[in-house]
Wavefront OBJ file of the C-alpha trace (Angstrom):
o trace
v 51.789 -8.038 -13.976
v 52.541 -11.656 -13.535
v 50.037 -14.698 -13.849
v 48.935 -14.713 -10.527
v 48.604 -10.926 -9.918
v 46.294 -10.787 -12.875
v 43.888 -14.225 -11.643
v 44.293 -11.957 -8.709
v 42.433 -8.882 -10.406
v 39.922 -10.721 -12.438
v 38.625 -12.371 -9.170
v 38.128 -9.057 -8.043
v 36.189 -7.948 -10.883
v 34.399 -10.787 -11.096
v 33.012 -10.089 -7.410
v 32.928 -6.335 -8.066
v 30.581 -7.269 -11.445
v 28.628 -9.474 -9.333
v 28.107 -7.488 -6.370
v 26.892 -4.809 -8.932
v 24.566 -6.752 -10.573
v 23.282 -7.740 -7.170
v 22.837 -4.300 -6.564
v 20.969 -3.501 -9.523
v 18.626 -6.466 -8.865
v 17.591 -5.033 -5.494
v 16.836 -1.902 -7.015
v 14.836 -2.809 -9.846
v 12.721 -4.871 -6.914
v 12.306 -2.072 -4.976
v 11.358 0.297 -8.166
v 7.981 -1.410 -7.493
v 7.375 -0.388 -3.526
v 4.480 1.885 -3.233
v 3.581 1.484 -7.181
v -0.674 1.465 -7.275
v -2.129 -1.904 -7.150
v -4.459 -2.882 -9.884
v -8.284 -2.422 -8.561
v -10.724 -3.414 -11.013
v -12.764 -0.128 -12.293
v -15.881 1.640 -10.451
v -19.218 0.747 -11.612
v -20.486 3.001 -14.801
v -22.098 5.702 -13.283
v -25.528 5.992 -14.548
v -28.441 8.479 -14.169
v -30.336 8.733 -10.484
v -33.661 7.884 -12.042
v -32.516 4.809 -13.722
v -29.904 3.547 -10.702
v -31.883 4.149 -7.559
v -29.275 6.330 -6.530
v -28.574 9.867 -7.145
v -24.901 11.346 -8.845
v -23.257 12.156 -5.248
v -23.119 8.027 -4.308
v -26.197 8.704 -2.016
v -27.816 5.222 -2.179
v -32.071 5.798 -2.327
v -34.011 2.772 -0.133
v -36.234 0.948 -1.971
v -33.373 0.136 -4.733
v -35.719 0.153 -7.649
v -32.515 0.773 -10.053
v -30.377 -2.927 -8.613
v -31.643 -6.117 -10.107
v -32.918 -8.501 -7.050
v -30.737 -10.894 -9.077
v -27.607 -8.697 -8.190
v -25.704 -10.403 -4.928
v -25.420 -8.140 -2.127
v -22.420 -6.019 -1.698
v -23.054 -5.953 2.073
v -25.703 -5.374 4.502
v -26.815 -2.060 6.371
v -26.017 -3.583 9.725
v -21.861 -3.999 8.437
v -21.328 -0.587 7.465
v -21.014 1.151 10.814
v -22.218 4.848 11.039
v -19.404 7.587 10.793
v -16.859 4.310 9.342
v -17.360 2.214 6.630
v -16.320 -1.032 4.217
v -14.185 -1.397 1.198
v -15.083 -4.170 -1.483
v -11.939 -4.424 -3.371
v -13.392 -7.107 -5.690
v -16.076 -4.019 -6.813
v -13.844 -1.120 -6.957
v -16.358 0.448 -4.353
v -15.664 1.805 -0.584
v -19.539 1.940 1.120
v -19.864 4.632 3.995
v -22.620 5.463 6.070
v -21.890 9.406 7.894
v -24.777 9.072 9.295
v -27.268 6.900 10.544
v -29.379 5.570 7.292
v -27.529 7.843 5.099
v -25.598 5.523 2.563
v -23.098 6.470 0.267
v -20.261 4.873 -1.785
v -17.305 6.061 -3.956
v -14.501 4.296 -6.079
v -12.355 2.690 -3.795
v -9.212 3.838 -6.228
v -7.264 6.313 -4.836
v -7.148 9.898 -7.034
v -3.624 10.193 -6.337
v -1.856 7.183 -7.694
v -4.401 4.622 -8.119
v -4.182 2.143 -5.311
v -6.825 0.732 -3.998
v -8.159 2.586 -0.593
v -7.128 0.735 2.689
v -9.723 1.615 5.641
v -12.249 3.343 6.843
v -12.677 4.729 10.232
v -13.571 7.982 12.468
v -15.330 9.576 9.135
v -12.085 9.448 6.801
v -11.105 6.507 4.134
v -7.613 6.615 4.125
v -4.986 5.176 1.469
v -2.075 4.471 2.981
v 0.422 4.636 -0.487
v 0.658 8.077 0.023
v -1.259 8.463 3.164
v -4.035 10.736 1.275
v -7.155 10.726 3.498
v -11.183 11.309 1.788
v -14.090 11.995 3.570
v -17.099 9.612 4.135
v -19.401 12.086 3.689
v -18.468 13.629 0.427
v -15.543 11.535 -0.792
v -13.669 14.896 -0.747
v -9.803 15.484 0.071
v -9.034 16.022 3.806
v -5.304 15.546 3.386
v -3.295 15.044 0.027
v -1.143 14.475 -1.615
v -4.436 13.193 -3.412
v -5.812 16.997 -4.988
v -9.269 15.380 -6.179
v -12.129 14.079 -4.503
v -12.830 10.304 -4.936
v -15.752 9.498 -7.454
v -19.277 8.418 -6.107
v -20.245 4.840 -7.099
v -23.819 4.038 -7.326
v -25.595 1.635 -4.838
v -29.173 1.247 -4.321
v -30.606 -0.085 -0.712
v -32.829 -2.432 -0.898
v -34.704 -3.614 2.724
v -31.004 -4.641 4.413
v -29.097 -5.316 1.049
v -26.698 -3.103 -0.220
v -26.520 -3.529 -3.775
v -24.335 -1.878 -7.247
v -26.763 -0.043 -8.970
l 1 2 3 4 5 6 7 8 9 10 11 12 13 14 15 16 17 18 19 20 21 22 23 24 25 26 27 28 29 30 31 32 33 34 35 36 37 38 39 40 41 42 43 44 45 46 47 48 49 50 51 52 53 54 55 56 57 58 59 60 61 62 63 64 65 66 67 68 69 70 71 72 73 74 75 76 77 78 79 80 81 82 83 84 85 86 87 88 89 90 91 92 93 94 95 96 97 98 99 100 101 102 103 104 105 106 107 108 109 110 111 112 113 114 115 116 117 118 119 120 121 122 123 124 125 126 127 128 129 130 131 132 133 134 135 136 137 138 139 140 141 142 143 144 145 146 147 148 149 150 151 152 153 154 155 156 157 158 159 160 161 162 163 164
């Protein structure tokens, strides 16, 4: 092999090394598609007499269990019946499946652990994985989620919905 054959070669290797390491780049980025995104934790669930709301995530009016002090999550008038909001910031999704019936659940998904993306026609979907939840009951309509989402504890007080 003479002198130019082998400048020849290692230009070739050079891009061949290159292109590889490109390669490898692009997959370590894309390692990361659909990984969960960090949600901060659901509230500490506490006991129904002492939150104003009872274990299922059924808020009780009067809110004796929220301090007045406690900012509103949302009002009764933005949670539309048979939909819902999600309050990333709180790690809570708020429903309402029926007219004055509130409820709310951890807005982390069972399956992986992102953070639930909407809530519409009586489901709160995350669409990771496309696992879909119930308003009513938080339970699984569609998987691959297997478990329920947790209820979260709000209390209703007048118009403010509050985290117990």
């Amino acid at each position: 092999m003479n002198h130019e054959q082998a400048g020849c070669c290692r230009s070739r290797r050079t891009l061949l090394a290159g292109t590889g390491a490109v390669g490898v780049a692009a997959l370590t980025g894309c390692a990361t598609y659909g990984q969960p995104t960090a949600a901060p934790a659901p509230p500490a669930a506490s006991s129904a007499g002492a939150s104003g709301a009872d274990p299922s995530g059924t808020a009780t009016p009067g809110g004796d269990g929220a301090d007045p002090g406690t900012p509103a999550l949302t009002t009764l008038a933005d949670i539309p019946v048979g939909g819902g909001a999600i309050f990333a910031d709180a790690g809570v999704v708020v429903t309402q499946p029926t007219e004055g019936t509130i409820k709310a659940y951890s807005a982390t998904c069972t399956h992986q652990g992102c953070t639930v993306t909407s809530v519409s026609d009586g489901t709160i979907v995350c669409a990771c994985h496309n696992s879909v939840f119930d308003i009513a009951d938080g339970s699984v309509r569609s998987g691959p989620a297997r478990a329920p989402l947790p209820a979260a504890n709000v209390t209703v007080d007048g118009d403010a919905i509050r985290l117990a």
